[in-house]
C-alpha positions as CSV (number, residue, x, y, z in Angstrom):
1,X,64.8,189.5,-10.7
2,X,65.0,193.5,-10.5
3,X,64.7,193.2,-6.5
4,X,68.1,190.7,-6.8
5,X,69.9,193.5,-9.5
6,X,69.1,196.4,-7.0
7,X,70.3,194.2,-4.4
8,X,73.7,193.5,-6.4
9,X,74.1,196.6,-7.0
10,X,73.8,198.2,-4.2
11,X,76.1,195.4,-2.4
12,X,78.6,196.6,-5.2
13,X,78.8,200.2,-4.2
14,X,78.8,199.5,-0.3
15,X,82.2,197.1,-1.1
16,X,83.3,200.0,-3.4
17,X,83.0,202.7,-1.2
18,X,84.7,200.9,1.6
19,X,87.8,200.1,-0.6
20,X,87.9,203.9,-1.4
21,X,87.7,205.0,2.6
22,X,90.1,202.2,2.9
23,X,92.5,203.5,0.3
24,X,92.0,207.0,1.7
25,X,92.9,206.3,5.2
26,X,96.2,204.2,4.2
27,X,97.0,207.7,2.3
28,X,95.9,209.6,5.3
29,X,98.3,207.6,7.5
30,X,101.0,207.5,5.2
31,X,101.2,211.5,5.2
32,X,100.9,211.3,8.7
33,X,103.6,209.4,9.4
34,X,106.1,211.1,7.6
35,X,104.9,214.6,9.1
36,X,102.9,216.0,6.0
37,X,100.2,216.6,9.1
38,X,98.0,219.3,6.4
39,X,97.8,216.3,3.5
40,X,96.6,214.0,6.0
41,X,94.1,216.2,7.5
42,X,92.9,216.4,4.5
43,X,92.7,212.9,3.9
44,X,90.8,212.4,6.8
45,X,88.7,214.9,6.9
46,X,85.9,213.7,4.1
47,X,85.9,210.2,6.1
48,X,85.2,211.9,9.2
49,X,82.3,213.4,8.0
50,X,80.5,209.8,6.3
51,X,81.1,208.6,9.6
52,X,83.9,206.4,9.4
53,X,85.1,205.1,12.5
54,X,89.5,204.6,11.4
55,X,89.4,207.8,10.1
56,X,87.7,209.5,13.4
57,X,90.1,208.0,15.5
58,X,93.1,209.7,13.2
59,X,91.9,212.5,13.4
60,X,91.6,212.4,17.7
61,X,94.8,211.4,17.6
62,X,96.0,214.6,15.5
63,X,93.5,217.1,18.0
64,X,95.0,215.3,21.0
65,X,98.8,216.0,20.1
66,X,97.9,219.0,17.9
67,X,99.4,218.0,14.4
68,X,99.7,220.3,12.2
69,X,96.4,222.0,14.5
70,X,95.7,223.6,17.5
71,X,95.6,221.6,20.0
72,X,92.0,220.3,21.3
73,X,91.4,218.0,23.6
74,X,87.8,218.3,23.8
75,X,87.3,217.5,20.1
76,X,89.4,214.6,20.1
77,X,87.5,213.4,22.9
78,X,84.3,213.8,21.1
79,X,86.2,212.0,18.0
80,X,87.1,209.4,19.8
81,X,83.6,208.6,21.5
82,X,82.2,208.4,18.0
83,X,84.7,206.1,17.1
84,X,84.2,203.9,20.1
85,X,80.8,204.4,19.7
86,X,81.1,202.2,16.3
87,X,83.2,199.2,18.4
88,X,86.8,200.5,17.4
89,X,89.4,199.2,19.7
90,X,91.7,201.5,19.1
91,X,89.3,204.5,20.2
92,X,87.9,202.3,23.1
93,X,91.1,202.2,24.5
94,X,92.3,205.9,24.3
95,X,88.6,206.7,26.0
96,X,89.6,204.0,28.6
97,X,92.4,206.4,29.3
98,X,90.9,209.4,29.2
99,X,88.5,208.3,31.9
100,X,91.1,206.6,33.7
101,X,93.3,210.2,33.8
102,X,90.3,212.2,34.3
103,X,91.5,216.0,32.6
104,X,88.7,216.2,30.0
105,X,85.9,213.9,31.5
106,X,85.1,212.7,35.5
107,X,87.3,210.3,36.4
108,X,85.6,206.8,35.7
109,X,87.4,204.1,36.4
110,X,84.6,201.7,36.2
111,X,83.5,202.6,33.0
112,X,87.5,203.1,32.2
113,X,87.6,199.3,32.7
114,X,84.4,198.8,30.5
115,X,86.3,200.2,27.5
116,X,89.1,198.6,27.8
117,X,87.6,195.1,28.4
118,X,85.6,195.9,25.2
119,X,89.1,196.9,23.3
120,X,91.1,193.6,24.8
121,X,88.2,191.3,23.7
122,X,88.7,192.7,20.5
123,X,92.5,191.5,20.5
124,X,94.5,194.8,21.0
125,X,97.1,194.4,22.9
126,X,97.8,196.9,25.2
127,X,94.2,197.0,26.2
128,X,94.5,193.2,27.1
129,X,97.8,194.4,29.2
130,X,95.9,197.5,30.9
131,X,93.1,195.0,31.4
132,X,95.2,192.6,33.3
133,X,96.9,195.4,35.6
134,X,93.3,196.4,36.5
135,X,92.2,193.2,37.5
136,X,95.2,192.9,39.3
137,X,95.3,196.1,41.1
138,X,91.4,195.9,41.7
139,X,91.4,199.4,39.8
140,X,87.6,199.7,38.9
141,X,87.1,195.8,39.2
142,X,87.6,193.7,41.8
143,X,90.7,192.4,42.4
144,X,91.7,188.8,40.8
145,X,94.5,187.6,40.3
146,X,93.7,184.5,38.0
147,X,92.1,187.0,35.6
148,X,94.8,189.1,35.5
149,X,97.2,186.5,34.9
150,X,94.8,185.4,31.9
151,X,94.6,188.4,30.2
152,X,98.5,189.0,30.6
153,X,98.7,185.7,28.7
154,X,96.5,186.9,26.0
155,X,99.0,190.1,25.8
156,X,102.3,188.1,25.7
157,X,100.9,185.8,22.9
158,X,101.3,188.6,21.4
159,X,104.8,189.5,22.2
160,X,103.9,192.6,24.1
161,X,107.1,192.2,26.0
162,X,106.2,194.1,29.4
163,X,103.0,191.4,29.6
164,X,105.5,188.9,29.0
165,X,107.7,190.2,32.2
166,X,104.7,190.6,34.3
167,X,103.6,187.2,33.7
168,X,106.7,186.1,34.5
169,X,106.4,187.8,38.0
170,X,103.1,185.9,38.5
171,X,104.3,182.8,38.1
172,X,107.4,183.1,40.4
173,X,105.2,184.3,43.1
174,X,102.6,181.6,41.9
175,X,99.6,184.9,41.8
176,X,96.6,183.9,39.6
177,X,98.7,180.6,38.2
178,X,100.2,177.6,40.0
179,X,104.1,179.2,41.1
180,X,106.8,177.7,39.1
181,X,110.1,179.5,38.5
182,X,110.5,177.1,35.2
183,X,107.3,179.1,33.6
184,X,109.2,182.7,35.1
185,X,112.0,181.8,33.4
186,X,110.2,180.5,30.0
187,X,108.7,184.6,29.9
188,X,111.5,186.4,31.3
189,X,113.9,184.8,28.8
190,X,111.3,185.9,26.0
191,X,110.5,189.1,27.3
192,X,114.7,189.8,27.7
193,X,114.9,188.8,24.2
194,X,112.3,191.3,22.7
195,X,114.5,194.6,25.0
196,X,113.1,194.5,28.5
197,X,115.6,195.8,30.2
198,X,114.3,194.2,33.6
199,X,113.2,191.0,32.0
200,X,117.4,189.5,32.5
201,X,117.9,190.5,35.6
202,X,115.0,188.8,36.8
203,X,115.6,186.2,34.0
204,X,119.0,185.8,35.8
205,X,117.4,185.5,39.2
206,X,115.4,182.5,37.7
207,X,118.2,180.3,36.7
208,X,119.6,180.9,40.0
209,X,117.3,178.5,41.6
210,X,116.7,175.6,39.0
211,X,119.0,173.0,37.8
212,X,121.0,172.7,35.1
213,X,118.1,170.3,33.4
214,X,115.3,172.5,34.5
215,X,117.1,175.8,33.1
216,X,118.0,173.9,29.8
217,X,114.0,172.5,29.5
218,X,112.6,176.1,30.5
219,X,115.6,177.4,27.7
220,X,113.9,174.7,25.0
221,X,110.3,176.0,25.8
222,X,111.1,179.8,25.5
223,X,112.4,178.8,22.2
224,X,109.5,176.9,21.0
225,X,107.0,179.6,22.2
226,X,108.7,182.2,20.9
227,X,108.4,180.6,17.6
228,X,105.3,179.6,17.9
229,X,104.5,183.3,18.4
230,X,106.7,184.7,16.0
231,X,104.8,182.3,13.3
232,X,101.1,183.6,14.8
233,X,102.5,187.2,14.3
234,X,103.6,186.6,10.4
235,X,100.2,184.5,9.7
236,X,98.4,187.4,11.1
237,X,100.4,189.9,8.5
238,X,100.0,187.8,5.8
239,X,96.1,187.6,6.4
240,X,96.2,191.5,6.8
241,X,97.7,192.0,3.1
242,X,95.1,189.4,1.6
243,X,92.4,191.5,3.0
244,X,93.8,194.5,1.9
245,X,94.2,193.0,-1.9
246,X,90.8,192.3,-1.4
């Protein structure tokens, strides 16, 4: 019975402490984003020191672009590592870069494109877009198409609107996906209406060389996956808040 009340108790303060980093960071964040760069630091700061992987990244990022600090880009590298170290997409990815530039570390592009699988498997967007034009370029991977064209997918689900255009350009040259100018048109029309600027012209291109009844279908099923994404993207908010009144 005492082993079960340590137990409890001991659960209790782990959830505890994790609201209070939680609570912290949001703070942290919130002072960063409206330029109080000092308050956040010091926000940040105490997290950084229990180890806390949200709040090392934020703190990389403010090293890297020197807010409110000297610049350092050999401390935000270390930040970052730590962070990635602990499975956080969002530092995997900027490592991915890092390596991938190669200022502050050897360029690595193979171990570039291990991070940033690690990151897109996680479900971060532009890691699943810098994924796909990796596979696609054969930049530290070899080169496939059907891949790339996969993991663009993943990316546009998301309405990352330059995935969208680029998956678009796959399936009018039919590269990793069976050609069909009605599928270009499907994500060029969506990627046009989230601000491409490209995305119409091409969009344009594309009803150039279907029907009237193929451009009006391909119209329909823009519309009906842009809703259906829309809807993914305002279930995925609403499960963010639940977990943060949690």
């Amino acid at each position: 019975m005492r082993t079960k009340t340590i137990s409890l108790l001991f659960l209790l303060l782990s959830v505890f402490s994790t609201l209070s980093q939680s609570n912290d960071l949001e703070l942290g964040i919130y002072e960063l984003n409206r330029g109080e760069f000092h308050a956040a630091i010091e926000q940040f700061r105490p997290l950084v020191a229990e180890g806390y992987a949200p709040a090392q990244y934020q703190m990389a990022i403010i090293y890297q672009h020197g807010y409110g600090i000297s610049k350092d880009g050999l401390k935000a590298l270390e930040l970052f590592t730590l962070a990635a170290q602990q499975n956080y997409s969002d530092a995997q990815f900027e490592l991915a870069l890092i390596y991938s530039e190669g200022k502050l570390v050897p360029k690595d592009l193979k171990k570039a494109h291990q991070l940033t699988h690690k990151a897109a498997k996680k479900g971060l967007a532009s890691a699943q877009f810098n994924l796909a034009v990796m596979f696609a370029n054969g930049t530290g991977v070899k080169q496939d198409d059907f891949k790339a064209s996969r993991w663009y997918q993943r990316a546009a689900d998301q309405n990352y609107a330059l995935a969208q255009y680029n998956l678009a350009l796959l399936y009018s040259e039919g590269k990793g996906v069976e050609k069909s100018t009605e599928m270009s048109l499907v994500w060029n029309t969506i990627a046009s209406w989230n601000g491409y600027p490209h995305a119409n012209q091409s969009r344009l291109l594309d009803e150039q060389q279907l029907s009237r009844v193929k451009k009006d279908g391909a119209i329909e099923k823009a519309n009906q996956v842009y809703t259906q994404i829309q809807n993914q993207i305002k279930l995925k908010a609403e499960m963010a808040q639940k977990k943060d009144l949690y």
